[in-house]
N, CA and C atoms as a LAMMPS dump frame, in Angstrom:
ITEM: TIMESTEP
0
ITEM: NUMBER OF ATOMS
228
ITEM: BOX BOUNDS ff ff ff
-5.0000000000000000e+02 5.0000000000000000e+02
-5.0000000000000000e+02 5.0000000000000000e+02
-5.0000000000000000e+02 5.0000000000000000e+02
ITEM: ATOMS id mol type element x y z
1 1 1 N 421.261 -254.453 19.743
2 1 2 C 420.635 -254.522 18.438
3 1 3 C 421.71 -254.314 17.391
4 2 1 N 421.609 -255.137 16.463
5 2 2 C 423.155 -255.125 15.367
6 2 3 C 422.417 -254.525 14.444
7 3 1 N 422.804 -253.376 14.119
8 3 2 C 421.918 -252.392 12.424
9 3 3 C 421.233 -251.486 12.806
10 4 1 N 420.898 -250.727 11.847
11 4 2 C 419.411 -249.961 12.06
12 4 3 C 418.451 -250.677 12.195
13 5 1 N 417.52 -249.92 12.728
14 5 2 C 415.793 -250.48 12.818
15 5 3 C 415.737 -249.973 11.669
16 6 1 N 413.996 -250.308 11.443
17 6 2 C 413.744 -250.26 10.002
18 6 3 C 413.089 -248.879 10.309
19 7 1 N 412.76 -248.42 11.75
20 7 2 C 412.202 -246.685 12.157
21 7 3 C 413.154 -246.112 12.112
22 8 1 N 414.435 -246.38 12.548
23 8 2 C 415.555 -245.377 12.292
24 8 3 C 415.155 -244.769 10.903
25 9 1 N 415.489 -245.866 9.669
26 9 2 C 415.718 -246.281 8.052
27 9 3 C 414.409 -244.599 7.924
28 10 1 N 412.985 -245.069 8.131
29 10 2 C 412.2 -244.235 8.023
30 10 3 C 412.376 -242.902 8.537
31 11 1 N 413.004 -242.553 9.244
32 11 2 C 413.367 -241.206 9.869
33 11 3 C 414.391 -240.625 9.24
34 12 1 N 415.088 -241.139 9.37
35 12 2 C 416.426 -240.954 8.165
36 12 3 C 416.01 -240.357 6.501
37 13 1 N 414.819 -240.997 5.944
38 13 2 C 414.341 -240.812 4.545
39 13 3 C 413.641 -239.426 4.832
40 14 1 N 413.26 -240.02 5.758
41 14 2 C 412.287 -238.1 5.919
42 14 3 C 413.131 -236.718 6.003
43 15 1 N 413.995 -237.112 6.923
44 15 2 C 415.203 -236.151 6.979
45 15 3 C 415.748 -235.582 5.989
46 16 1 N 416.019 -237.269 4.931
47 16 2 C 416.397 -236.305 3.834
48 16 3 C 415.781 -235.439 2.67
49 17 1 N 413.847 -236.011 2.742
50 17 2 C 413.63 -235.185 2.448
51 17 3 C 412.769 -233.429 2.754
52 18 1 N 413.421 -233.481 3.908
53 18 2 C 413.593 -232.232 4.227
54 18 3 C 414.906 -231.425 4.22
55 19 1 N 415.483 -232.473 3.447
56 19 2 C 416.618 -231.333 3.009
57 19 3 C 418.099 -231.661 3.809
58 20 1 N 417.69 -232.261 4.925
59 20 2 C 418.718 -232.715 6.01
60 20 3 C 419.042 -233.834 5.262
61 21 1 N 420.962 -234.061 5.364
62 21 2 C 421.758 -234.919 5.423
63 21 3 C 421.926 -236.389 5.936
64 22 1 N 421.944 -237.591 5.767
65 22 2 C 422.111 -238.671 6.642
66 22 3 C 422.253 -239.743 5.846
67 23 1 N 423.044 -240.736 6.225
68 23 2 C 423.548 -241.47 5.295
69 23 3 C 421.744 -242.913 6.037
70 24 1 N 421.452 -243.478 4.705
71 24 2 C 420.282 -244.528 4.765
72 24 3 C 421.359 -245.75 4.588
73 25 1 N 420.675 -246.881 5.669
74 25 2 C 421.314 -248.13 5.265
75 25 3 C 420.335 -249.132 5.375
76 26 1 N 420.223 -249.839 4.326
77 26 2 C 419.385 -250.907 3.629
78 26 3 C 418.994 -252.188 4.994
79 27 1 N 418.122 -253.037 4.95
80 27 2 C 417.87 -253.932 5.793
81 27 3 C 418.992 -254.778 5.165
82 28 1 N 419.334 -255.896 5.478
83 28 2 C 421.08 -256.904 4.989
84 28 3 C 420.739 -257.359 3.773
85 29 1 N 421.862 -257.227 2.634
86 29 2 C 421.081 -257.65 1.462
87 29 3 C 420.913 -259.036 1.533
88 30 1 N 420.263 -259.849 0.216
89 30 2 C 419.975 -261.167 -0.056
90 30 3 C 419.218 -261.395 0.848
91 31 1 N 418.12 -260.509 1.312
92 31 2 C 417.094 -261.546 2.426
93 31 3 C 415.915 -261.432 1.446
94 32 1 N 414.907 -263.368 1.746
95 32 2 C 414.189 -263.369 1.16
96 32 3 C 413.163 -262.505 2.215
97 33 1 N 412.09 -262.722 1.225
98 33 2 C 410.577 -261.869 1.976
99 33 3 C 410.314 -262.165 3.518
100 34 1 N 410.722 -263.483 3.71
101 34 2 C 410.417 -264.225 5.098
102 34 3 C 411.434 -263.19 5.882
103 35 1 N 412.628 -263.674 5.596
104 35 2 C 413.88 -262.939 6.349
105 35 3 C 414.233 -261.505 6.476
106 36 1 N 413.328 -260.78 5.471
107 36 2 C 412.63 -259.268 5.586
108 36 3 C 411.742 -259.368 6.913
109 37 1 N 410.945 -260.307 7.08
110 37 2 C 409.962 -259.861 7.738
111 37 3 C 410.652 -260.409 9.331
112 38 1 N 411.511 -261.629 9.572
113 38 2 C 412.021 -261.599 10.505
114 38 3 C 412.629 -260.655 11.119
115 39 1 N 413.295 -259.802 10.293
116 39 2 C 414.417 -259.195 10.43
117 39 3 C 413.623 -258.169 10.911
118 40 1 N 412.673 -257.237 10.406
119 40 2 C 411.61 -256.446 10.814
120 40 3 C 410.914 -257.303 12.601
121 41 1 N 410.597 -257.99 12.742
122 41 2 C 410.072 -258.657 13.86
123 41 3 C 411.798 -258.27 15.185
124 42 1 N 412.466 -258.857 14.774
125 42 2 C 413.286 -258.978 15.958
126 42 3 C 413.598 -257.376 16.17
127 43 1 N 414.253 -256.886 14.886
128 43 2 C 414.397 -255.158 15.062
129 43 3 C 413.261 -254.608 15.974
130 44 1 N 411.946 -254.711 15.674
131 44 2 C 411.239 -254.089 16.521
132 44 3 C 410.656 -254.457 17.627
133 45 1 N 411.362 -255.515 17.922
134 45 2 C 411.09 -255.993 19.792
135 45 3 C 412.528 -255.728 20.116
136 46 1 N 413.29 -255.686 19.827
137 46 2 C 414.559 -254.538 20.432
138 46 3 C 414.352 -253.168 20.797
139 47 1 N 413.681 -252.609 19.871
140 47 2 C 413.198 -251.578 19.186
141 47 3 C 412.605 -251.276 21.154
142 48 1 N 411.385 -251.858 21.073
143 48 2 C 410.795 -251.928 22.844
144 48 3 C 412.016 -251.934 23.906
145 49 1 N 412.488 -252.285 24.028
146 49 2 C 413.455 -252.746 24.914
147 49 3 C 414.574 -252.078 25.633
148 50 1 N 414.545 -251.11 24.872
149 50 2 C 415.96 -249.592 24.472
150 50 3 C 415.5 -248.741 25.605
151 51 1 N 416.504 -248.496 26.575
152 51 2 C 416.315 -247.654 27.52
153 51 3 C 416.729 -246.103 27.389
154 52 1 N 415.587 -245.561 27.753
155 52 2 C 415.776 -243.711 27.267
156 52 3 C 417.115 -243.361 26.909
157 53 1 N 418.105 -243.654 27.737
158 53 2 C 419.689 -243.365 26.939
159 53 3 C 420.127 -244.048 25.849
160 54 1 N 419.515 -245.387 25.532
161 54 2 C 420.059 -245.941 24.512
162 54 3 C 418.981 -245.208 23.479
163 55 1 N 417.468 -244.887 23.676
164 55 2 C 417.062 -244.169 22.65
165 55 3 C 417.332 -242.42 22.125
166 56 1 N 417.814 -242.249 23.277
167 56 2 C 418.523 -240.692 22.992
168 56 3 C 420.001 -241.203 21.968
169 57 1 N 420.453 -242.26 22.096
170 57 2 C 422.008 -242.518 21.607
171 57 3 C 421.861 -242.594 19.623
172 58 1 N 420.337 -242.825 19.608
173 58 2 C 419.957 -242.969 18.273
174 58 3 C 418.762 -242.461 17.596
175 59 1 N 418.578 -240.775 18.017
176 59 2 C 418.24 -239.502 18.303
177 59 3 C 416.616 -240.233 17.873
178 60 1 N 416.04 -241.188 18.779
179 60 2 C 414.743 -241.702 18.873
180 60 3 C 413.622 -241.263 20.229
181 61 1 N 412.506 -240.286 19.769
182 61 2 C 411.885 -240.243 20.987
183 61 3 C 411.371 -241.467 21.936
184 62 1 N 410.697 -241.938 22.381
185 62 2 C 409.771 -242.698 23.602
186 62 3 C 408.947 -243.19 22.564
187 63 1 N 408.185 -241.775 22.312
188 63 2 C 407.406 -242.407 21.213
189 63 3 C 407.253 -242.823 19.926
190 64 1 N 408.374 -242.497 18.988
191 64 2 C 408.392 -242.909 18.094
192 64 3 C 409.286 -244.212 18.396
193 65 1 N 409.703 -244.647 19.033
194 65 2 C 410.1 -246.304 18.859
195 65 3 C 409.085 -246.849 19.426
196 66 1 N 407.885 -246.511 20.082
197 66 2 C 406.809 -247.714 20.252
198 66 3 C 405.728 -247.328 19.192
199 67 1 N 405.821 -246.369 18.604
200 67 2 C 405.176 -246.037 16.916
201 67 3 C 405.565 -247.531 16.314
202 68 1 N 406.628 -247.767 16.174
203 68 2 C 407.478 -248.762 15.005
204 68 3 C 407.43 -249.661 15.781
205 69 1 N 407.834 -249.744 17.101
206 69 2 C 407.86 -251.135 17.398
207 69 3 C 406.972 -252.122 17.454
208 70 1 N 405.513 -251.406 17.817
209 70 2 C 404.294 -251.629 17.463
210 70 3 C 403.55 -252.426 16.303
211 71 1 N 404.303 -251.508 15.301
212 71 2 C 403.985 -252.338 13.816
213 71 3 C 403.982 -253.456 13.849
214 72 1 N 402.655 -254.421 13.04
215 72 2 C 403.187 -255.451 12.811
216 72 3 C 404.801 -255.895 11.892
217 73 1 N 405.155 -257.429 11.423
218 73 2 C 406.247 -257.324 10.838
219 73 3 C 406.272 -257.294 9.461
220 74 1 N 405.302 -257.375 9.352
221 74 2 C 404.919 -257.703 7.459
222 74 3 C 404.428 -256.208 6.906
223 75 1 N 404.672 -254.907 8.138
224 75 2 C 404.402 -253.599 7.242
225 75 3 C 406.093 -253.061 7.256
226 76 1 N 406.023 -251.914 6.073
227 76 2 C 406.978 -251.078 5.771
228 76 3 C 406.955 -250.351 7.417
């Protein structure tokens, strides 16, 4: 998977506002709405795919990547 997911992105915001540190990085700029929502679609069928070490590697439980991956692609 090349980037953050867009659940990382969300975990990350929460973090910070609880006070915790972490740098947020944007979905790629210049995408139209479509290419938002692609980009959301492929992220989160990767998102499925991530084996417990690769989701420990990107401090993601079990369940919160099939939380997000779940989502359709057209939600935040």
């Amino acid at each position: 998977m090349g980037g953050m997911s867009d659940v990382r992105l969300q975990l990350m915001a929460k973090e910070l506002e609880t006070g915790q540190h972490a740098k947020v990085f944007n979905a790629p700029a210049g995408l139209s709405r479509w290419g938002l929502m692609l980009h959301r679609w492929h992220t989160r069928r990767a998102l499925l795919q991530l084996t417990d070490d690769e989701l420990r590697d990107v401090g993601l439980s079990w369940e919160q990547a099939r939380e997000e991956g779940r989502k359709p692609f057209w939600r935040d």
